[in-house]
C-alpha positions in Angstrom: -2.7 -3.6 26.1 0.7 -3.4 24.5 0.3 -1.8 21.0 4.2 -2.3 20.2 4.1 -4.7 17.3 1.3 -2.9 16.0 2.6 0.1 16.1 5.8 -0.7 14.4 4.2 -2.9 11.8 1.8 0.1 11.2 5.3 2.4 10.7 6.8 -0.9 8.6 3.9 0.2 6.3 4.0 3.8 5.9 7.7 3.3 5.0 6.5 0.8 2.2 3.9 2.9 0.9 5.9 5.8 1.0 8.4 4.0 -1.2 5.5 2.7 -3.4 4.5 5.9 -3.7 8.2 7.4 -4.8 8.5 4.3 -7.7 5.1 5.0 -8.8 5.1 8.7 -9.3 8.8 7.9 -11.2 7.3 5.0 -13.6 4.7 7.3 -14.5 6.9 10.7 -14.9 10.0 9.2 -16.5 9.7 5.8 -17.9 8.0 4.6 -21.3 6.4 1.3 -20.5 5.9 -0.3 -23.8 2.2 -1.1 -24.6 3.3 -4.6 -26.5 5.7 -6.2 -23.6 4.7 -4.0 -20.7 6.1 -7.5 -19.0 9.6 -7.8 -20.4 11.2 -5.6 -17.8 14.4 -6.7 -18.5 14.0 -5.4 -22.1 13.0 -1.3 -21.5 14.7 1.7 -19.4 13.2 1.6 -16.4 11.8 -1.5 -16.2 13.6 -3.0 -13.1 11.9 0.2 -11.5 8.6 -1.4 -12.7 9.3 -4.3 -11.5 10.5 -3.2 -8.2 7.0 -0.6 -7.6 5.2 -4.5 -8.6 7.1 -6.2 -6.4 6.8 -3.3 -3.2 3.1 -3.6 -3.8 2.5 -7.3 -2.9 5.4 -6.8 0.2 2.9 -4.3 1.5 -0.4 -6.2 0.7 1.7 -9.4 2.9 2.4 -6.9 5.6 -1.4 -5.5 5.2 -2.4 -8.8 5.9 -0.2 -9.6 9.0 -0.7 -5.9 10.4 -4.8 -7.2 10.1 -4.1 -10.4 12.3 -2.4 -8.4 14.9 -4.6 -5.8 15.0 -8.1 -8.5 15.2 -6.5 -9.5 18.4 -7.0 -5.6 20.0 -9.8 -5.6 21.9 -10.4 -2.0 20.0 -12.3 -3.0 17.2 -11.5 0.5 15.5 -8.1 -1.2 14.7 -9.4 -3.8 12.9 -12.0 -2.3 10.9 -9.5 0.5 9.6 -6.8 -2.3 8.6 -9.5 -4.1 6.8 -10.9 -1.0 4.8 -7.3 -0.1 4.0 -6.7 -3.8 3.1 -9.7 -3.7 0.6 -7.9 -0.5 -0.9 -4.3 -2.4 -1.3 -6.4 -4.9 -2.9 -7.8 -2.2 -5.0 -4.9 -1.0 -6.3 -3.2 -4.1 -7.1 -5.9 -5.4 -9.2 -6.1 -1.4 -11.0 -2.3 -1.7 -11.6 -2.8 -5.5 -13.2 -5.4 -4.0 -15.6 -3.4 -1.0 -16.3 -0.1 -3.0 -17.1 -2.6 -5.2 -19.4 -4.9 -3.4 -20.3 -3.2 -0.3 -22.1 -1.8 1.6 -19.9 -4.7 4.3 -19.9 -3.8 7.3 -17.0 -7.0 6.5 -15.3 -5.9 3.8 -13.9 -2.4 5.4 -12.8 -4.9 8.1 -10.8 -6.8 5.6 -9.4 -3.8 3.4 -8.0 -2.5 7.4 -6.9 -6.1 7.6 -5.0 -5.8 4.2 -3.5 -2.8 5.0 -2.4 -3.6 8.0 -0.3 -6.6 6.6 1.0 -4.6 3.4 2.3 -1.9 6.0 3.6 -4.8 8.1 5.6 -5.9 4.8 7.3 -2.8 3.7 8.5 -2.0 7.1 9.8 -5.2 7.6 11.8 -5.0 4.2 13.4 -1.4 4.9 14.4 -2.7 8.0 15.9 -5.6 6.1 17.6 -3.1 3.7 19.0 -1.0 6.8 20.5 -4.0 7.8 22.3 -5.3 4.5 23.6 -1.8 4.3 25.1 -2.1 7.8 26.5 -5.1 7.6 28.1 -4.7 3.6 28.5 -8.2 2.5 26.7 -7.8 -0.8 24.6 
């Protein structure tokens, strides 16, 4: 079984998420989202950086979904049950960053979207390890 396109869509999305990851952690640290226009990013410091963490997350949730399709078609079903758990997650943390835009920006939400994050991130990793050993030991 050739594992190549998985593997580098699986290394696409680390690089995302470790991105998503950098913008988030620098929204929440160093820029004031105001509660009355959280939306006008044009109109605040620091809100093309909001914009740009918005716009990395649904990138990653599109290659989430490809990286899905490709991994179904493994004969390993481990591949497609840990892209579909880390799928739910990227869901997850969409919807918690929609209500915490909306909704008042409360921290909780910011932790939760931090959690979802590494849980996504731990996923991907341990299936890119799992591919390195089907290839090793040449399992599909």
């Amino acid at each position: 079984m050739d594992y190549k396109t998985l593997k580098n869509l699986i290394t696409i999305e680390g690089t995302l998420l470790f991105i998503q990851f950098w913008l988030g952690m620098s929204v929440n640290l160093f820029i004031q989202i105001p509660a009355g226009t959280p939306l006008n990013f044009f109109g605040y410091f620091g809100g093309v950086e909001t914009l740009a963490h918005i716009a990395n997350g649904f990138l990653i949730l599109i290659i989430a979904s490809i990286l899905l399709v490709y991994s179904i078609k493994q004969t390993n079903s481990i591949f497609s049950r840990l892209s579909i758990i880390a799928i739910v997650f990227i869901v997850i943390a969409v919807v918690i960053g929609l209500v915490f835009i909306l909704g008042g920006l409360d921290n909780l939400f910011s932790m939760a979207m931090a959690m979802s994050f590494i849980t996504v991130y731990t996923l991907y990793f341990y299936e890119f390890y799992l591919i390195g050993r089907a290839e090793t030991h040449g399992t599909s």
